[in-house]
C-alpha positions in Angstrom: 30.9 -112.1 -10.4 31.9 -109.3 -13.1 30.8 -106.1 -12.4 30.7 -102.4 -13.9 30.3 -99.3 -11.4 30.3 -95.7 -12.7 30.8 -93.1 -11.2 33.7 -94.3 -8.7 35.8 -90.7 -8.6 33.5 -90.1 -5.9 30.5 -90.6 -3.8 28.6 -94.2 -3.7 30.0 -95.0 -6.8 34.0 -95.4 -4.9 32.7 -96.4 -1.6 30.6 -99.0 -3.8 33.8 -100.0 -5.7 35.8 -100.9 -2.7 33.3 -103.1 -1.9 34.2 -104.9 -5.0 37.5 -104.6 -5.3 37.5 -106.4 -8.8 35.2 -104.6 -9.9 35.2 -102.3 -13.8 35.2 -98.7 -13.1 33.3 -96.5 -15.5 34.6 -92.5 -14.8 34.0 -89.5 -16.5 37.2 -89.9 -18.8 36.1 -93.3 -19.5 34.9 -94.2 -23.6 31.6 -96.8 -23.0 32.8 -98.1 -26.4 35.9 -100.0 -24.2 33.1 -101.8 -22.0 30.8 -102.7 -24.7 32.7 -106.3 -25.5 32.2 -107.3 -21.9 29.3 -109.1 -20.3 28.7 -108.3 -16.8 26.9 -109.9 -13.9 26.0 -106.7 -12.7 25.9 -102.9 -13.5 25.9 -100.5 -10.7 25.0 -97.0 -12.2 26.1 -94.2 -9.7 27.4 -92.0 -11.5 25.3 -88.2 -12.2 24.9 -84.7 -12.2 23.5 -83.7 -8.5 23.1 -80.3 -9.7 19.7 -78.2 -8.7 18.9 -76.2 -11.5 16.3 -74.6 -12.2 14.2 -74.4 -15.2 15.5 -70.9 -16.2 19.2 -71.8 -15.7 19.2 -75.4 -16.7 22.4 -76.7 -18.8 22.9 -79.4 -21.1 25.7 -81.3 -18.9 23.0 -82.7 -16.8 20.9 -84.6 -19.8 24.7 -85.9 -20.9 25.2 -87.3 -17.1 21.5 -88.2 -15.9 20.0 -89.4 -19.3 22.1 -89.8 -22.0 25.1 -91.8 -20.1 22.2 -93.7 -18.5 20.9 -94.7 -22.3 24.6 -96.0 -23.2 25.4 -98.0 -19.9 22.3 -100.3 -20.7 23.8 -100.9 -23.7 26.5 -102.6 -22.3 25.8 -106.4 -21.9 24.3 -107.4 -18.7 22.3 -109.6 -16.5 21.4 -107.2 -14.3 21.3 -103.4 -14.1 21.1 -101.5 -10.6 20.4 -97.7 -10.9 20.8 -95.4 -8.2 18.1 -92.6 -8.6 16.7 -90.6 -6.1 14.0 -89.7 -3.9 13.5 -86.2 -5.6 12.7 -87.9 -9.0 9.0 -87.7 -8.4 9.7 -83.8 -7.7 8.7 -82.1 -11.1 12.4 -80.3 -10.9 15.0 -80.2 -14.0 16.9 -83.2 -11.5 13.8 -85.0 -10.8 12.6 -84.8 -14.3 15.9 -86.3 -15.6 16.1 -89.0 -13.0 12.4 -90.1 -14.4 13.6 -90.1 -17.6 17.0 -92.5 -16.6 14.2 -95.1 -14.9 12.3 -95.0 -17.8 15.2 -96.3 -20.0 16.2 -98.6 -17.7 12.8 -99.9 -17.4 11.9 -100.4 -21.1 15.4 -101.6 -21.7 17.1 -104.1 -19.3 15.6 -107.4 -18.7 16.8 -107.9 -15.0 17.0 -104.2 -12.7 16.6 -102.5 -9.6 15.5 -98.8 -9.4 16.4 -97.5 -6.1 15.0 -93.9 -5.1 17.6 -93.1 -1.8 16.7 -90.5 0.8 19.9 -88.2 1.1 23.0 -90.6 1.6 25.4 -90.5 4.1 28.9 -92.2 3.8 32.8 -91.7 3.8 33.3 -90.8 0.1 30.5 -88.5 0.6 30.9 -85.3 -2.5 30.9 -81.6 -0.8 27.1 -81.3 0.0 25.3 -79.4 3.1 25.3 -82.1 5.2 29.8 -81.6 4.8 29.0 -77.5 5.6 27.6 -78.6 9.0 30.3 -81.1 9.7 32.8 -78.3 9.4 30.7 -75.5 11.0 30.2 -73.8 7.6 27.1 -71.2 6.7 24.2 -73.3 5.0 21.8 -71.4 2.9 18.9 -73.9 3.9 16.5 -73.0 7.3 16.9 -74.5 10.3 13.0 -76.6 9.7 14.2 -77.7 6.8 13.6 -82.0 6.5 15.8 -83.8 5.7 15.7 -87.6 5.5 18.9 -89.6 5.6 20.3 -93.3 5.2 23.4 -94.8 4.9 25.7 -96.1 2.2 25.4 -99.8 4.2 21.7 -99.7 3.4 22.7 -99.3 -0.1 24.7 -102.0 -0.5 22.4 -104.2 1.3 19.0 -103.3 -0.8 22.0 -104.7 -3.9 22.8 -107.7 -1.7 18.7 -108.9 -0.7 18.6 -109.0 -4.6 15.2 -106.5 -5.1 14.1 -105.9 -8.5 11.6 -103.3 -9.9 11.7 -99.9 -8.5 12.1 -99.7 -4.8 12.1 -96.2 -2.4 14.6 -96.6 0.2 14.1 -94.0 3.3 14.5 -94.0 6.8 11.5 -94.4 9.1 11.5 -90.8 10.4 12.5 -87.0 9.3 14.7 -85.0 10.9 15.3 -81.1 10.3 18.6 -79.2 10.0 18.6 -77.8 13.2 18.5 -81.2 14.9 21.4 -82.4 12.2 23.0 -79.6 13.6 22.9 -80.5 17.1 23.4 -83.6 16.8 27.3 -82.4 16.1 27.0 -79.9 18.2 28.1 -77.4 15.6 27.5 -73.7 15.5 26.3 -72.2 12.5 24.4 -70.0 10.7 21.3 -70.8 8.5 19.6 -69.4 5.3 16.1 -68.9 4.3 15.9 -71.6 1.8 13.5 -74.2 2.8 13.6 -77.6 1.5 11.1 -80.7 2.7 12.6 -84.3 1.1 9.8 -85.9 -0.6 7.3 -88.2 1.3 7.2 -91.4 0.4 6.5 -94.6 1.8 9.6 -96.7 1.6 9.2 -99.9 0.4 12.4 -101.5 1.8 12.1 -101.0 5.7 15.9 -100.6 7.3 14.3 -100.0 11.0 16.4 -96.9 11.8 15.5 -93.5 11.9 17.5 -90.9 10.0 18.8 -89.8 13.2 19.8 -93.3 14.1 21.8 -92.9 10.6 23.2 -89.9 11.8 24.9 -90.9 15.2 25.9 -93.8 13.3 27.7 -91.7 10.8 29.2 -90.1 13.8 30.2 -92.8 15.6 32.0 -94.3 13.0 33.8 -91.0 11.0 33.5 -88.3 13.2 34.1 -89.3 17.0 
């Protein structure tokens, strides 16, 4: 099977390309013009700007990497395209509102796809977020009741695998909130004032774990 990933600096995207090791990587110093005489099996769109602004600071650079690199991957021959949005897209935020439009273009223009909306994800590649902060006992600016909702890179790779289509939320069954992410590592830390609640919605691909069974997973495997 020949297959395209972006985004594999970092993140899914590299943890994703390991798991096909023959795989085409698309980075940011790549030109989509070099993939364009391929065919693939399968595209694997990772790649994006994970950037909160808001609407009074918002920049360019995340239309180029959430819409506009999105509109040129499709583009690309293909059976079948797999892109990895995100819970917050049905959040009317500068990020959410870019993720909507990516599944819109992927919708009216590939054949064959998968949409998947992931809760927050947790895996080895994992880019400098504040779940990383707690792991090292950093500072966080959120508040300790913030809710978080978290699943794993596995559950990823098997939504890919069980070959859904259409657009598909994938959560855990339950919430947790910083302060019990916190504890779970027994870290000591201090937190901000910035609350944040992860969207509610019902996940239509059940992985029967909680996010705190994702969590002690995590740890089990990279941490202890």
């Amino acid at each position: 099977m020949k297959v395209l990933i972006s985004g594999t600096n970092s993140g899914l995207g590299k943890w994703l390309s390991k798991k096909f090791p023959n795989c085409d990587k698309l980075v940011r110093e790549s030109s989509i013009k070099d993939f364009r005489s391929e065919s693939y099996d399968l595209i694997i769109h990772c790649a994006g700007c994970v950037k909160h602004y808001t609407w009074s600071n918002f920049e360019l650079d995340m239309f180029e990497d959430n819409v506009f690199l999105t509109r040129d991957l499709v583009s690309i021959p293909h059976k079948k395209f797999v892109y990895i949005s995100s819970i917050d897209a049905a959040k009317d935020s500068p990020y959410g509102s870019t993720k909507r439009l990516s599944e819109i273009i992927v919708k009216e223009l590939c054949e064959k796809y998968l949409i998947l909306r992931p809760s927050a994800l947790l895996g080895k590649e994992m880019k400098k977020n504040t779940f990383q902060k707690i792991l090292r006992g950093e500072d966080i600016v959120l508040s300790k009741d913030s809710v978080m909702n978290y699943i794993l890179y596995e559950d990823i790779l098997q939504s890919i695998d069980d070959e859904h289509i259409g657009l598909k939320v994938l959560r855990s069954n339950d919430d947790v909130t910083v302060e019990e992410v916190v504890n779970i590592f027994g870290k000591k830390l201090n937190f901000g004032n910035i609350h944040y609640e992860v969207e509610y919605v019902k996940s239509d691909i059940n992985t029967n774990k909680t996010s705190k069974d994702n969590l002690k997973i995590y740890k089990q495997k990279y941490v202890d």
